[in-house]
N, C-alpha and C positions, 0 to 999 in steps of 0.2 A: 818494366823499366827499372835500371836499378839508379839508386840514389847516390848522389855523389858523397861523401864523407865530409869533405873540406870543400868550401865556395869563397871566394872572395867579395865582397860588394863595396863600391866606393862613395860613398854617402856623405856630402858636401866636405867637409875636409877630412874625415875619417876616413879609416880604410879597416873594415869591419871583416872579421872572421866567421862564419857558418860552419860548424860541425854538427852531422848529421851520422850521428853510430852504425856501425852496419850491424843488422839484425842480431848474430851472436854477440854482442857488445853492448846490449842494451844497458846492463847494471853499471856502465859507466856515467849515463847521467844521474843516476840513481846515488851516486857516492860523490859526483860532484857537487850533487844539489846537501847533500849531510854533512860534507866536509871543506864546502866554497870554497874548491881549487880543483885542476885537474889538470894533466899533461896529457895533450894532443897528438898521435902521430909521434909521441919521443921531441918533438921540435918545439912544440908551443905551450909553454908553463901560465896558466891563468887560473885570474883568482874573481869574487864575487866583483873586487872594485874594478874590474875587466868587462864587465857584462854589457852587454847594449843591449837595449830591449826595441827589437822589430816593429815599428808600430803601424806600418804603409803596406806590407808586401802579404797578399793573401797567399802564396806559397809558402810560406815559411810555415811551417805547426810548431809552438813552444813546447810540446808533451814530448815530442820527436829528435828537437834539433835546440842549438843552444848559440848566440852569439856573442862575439867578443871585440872590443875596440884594440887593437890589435900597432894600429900607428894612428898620425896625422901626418899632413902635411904641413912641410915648414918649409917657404921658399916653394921652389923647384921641383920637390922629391918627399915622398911618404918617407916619414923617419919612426921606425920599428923599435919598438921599447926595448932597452939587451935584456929587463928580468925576465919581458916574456920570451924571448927567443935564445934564453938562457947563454948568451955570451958577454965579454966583458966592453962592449963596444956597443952602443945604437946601429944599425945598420940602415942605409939611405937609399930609396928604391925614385927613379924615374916618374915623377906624373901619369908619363903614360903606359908604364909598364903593362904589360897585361897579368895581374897575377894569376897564378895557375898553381897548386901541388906543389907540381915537379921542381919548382923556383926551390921550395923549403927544404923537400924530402922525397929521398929515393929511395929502392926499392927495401923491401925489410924494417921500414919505419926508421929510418937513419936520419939523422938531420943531416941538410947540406953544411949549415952556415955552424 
């Protein structure tokens, strides 16, 4: 079974990032965890003050995978930080969006937004 890279989870008004490296890509949490930042997929710029620590879900491995507070909800709509998703605007997603990937990034690691 392979492992997703990117999961979305929506956790009382957060809306939380999971990235999980694919195998050759290991040494990237390795330089995140020595240099508290990292860029996601070319899309998502996050830093230590970004982290959320998983405390409920026994899928989750911290050795393997690493997550991030990524938005909240304000009103209506998850509103997405512009540092982390590196534009000059917040960006305002739907309550009940379903997040997926493909919202962010297509093929080749491109950012959509």
């Amino acid at each position: 079974m392979q492992m997703k890279t990117i999961e979305f989870i929506k956790k009382n008004s957060d809306l939380i990032l999971v990235y999980t490296p694919e195998v050759f890509y290991n040494g990237i949490l390795e330089r995140y965890r020595r240099d508290g930042k990292i860029t996601i997929k070319r899309c998502f710029s996050v830093t230590n003050d970004d982290a959320y620590i998983v405390d409920d879900d026994e899928s989750f491995d911290a050795e393997e995978s690493v997550a991030f507070k990524i938005g909240e909800i304000v009103g209506d709509y998850y509103r997405l930080k512009k540092e982390i998703v590196g534009t000059s605007h917040n960006f305002y997603f739907y309550v009940d969006t379903n997040f997926k990937p493909e919202l962010f990034v297509a093929s080749k690691n491109i950012s959509i937004l």
